[in-house]
N, CA, C and O atoms as a printed pandas DataFrame, in Angstrom:
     atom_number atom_name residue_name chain_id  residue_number  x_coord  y_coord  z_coord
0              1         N          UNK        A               1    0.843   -1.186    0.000
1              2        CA          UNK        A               1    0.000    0.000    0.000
2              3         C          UNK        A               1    0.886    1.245    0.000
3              4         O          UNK        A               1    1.772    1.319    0.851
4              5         N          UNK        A               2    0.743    2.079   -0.751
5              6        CA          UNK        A               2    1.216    3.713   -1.325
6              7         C          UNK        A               2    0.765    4.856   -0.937
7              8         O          UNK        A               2   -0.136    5.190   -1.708
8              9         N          UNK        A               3    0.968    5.773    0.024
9             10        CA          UNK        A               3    0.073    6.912    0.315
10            11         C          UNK        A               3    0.969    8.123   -0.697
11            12         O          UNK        A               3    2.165    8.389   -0.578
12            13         N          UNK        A               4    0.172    8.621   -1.510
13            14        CA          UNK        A               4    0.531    9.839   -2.222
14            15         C          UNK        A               4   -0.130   10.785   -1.409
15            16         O          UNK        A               4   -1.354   10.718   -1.294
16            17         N          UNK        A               5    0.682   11.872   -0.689
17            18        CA          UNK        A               5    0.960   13.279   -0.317
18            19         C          UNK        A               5    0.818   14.177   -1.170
19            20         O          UNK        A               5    1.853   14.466   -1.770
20            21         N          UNK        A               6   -0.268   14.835   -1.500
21            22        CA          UNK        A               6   -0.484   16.340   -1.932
22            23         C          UNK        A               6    0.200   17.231   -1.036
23            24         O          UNK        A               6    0.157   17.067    0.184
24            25         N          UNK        A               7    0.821   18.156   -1.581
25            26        CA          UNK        A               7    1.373   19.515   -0.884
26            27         C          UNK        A               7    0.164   20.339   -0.448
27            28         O          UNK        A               7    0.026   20.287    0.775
28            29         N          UNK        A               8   -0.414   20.808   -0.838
29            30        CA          UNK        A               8   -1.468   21.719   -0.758
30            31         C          UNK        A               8   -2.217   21.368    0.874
31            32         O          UNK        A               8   -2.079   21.887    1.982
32            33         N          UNK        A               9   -2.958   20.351    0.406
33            34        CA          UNK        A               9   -3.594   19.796    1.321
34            35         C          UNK        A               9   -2.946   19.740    2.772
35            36         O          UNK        A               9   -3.406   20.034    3.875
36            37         N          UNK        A              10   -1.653   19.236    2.349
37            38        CA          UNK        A              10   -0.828   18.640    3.675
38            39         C          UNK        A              10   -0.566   20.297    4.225
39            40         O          UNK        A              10   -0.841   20.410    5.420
40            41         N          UNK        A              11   -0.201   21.283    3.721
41            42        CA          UNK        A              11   -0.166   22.469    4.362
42            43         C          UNK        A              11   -1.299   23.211    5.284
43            44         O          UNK        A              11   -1.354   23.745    6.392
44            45         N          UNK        A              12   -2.123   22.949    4.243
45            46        CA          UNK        A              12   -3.547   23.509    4.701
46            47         C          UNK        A              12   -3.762   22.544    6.442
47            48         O          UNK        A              12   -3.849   23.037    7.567
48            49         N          UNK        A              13   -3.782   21.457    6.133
49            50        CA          UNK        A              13   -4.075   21.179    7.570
50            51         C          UNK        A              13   -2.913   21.176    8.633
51            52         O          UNK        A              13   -3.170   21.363    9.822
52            53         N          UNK        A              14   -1.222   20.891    8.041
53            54        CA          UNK        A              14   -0.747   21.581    9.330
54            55         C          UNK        A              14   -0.951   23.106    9.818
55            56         O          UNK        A              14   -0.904   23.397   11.013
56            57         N          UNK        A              15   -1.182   24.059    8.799
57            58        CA          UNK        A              15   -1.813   25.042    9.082
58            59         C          UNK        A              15   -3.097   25.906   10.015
59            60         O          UNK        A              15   -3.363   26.937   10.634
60            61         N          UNK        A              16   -3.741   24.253    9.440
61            62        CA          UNK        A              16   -5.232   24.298   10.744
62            63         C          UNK        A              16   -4.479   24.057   12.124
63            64         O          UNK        A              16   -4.678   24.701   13.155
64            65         N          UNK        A              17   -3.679   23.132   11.976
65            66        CA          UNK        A              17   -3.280   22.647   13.640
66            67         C          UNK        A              17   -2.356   23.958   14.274
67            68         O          UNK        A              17   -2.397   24.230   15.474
68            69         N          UNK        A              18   -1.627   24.628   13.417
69            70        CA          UNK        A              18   -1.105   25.621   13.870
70            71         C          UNK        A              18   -2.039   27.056   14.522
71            72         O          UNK        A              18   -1.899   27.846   15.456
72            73         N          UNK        A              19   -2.842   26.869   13.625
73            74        CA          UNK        A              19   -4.063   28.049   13.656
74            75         C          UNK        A              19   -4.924   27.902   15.220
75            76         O          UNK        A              19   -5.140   28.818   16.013
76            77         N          UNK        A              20   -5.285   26.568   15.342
77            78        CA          UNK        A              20   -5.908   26.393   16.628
78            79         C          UNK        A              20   -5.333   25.916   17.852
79            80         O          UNK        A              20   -5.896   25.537   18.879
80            81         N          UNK        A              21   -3.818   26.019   17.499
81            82        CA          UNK        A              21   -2.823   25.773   18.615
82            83         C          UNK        A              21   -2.722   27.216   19.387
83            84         O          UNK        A              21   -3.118   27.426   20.533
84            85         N          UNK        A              22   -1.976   28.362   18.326
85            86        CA          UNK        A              22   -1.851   29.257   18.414
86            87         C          UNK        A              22   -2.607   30.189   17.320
87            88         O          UNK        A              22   -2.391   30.197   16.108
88            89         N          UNK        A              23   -3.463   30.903   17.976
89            90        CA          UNK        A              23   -4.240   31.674   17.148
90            91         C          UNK        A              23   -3.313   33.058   16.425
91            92         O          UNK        A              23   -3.283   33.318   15.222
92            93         N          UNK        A              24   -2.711   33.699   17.352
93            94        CA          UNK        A              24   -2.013   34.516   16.629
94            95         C          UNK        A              24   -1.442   34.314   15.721
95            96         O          UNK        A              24   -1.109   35.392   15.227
96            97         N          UNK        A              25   -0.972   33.193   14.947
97            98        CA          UNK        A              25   -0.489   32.124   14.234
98            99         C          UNK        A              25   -1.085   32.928   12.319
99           100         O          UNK        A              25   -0.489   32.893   11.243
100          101         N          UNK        A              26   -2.123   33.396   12.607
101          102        CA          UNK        A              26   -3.006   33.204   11.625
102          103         C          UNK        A              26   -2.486   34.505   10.727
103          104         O          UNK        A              26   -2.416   34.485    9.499
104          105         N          UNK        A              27   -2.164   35.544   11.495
105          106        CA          UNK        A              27   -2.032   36.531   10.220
106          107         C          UNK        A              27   -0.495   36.284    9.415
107          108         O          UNK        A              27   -0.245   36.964    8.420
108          109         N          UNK        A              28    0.418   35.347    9.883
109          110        CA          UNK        A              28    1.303   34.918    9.542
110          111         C          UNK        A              28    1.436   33.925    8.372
111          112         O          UNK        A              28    2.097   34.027    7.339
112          113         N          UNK        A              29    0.522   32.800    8.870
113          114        CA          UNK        A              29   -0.138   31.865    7.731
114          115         C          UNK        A              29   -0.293   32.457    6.514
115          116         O          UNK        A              29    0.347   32.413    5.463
116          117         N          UNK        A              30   -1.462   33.129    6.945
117          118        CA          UNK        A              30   -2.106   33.628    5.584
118          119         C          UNK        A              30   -1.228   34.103    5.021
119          120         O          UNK        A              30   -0.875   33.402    4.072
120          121         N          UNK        A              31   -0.201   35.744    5.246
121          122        CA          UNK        A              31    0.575   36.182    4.861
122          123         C          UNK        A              31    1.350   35.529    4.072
123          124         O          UNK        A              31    1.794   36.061    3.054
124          125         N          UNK        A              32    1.669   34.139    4.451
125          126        CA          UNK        A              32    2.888   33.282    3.827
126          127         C          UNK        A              32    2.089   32.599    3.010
127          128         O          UNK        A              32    2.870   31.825    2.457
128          129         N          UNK        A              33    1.020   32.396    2.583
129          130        CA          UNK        A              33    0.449   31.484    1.774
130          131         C          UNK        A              33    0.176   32.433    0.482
131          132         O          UNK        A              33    0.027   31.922   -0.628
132          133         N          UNK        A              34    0.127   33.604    0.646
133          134        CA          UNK        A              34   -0.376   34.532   -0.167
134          135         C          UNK        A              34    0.866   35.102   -1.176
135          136         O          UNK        A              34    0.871   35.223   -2.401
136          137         N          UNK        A              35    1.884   35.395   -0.203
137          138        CA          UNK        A              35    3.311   35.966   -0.888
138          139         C          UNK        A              35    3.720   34.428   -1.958
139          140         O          UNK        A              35    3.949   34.498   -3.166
140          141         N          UNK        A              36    3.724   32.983   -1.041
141          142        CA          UNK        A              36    3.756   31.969   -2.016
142          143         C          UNK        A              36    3.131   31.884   -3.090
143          144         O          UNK        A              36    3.472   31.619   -4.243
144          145         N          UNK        A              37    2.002   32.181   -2.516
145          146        CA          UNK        A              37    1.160   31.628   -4.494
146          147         C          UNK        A              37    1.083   33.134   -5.319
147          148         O          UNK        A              37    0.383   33.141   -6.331
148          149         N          UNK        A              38    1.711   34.291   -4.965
149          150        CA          UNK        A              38    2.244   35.111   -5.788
150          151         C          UNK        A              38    3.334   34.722   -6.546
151          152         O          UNK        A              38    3.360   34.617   -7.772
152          153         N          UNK        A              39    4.342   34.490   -5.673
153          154        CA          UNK        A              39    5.415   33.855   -6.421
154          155         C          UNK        A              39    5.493   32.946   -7.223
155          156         O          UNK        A              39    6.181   33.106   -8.231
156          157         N          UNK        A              40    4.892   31.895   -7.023
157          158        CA          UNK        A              40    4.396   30.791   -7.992
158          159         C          UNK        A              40    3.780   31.414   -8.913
159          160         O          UNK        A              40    4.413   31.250   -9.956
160          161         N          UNK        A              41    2.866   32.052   -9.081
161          162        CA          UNK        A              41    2.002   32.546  -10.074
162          163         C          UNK        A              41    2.857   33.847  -10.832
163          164         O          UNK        A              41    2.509   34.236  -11.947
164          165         N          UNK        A              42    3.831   34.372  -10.209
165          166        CA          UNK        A              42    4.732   35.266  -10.979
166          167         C          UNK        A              42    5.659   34.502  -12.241
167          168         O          UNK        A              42    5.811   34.797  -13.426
168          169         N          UNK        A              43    6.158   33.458  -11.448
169          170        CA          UNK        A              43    7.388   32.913  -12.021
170          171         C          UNK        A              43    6.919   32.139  -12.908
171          172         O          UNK        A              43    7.702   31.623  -13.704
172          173         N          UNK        A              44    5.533   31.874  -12.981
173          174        CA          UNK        A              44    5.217   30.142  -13.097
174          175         C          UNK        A              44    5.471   29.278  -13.120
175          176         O          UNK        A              44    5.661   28.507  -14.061
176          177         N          UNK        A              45    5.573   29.128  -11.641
177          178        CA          UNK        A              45    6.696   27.559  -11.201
178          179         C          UNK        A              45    5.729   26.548  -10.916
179          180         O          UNK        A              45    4.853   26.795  -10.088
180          181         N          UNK        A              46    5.776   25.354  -11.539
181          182        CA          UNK        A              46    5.165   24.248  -11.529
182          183         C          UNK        A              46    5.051   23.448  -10.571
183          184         O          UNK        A              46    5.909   22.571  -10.672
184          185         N          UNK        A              47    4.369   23.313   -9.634
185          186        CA          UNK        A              47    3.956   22.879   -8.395
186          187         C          UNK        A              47    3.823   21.526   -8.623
187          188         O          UNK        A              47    3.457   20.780   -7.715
């Protein structure tokens, strides 16, 4: 048996666990998720 790992996904929920660990957590997250998929979407780097 094979478990394939999506990135996306797998962020998003360590993200949740971070988010409801530490709430202040959150404007940081976002921040970093946002500058990322700028960058990706600037460069168009293939995820």
């Amino acid at each position: 048996m094979t478990i394939h790992l999506q990135l996306a996904p797998l962020l998003a929920l360590i993200a949740g666990i971070l988010i409801l660990v530490m709430p202040k957590l959150l404007d940081y997250i976002v921040a970093s998720y946002l500058i990322i998929i700028g960058v990706i979407g600037l460069f168009n780097i293939q995820v």
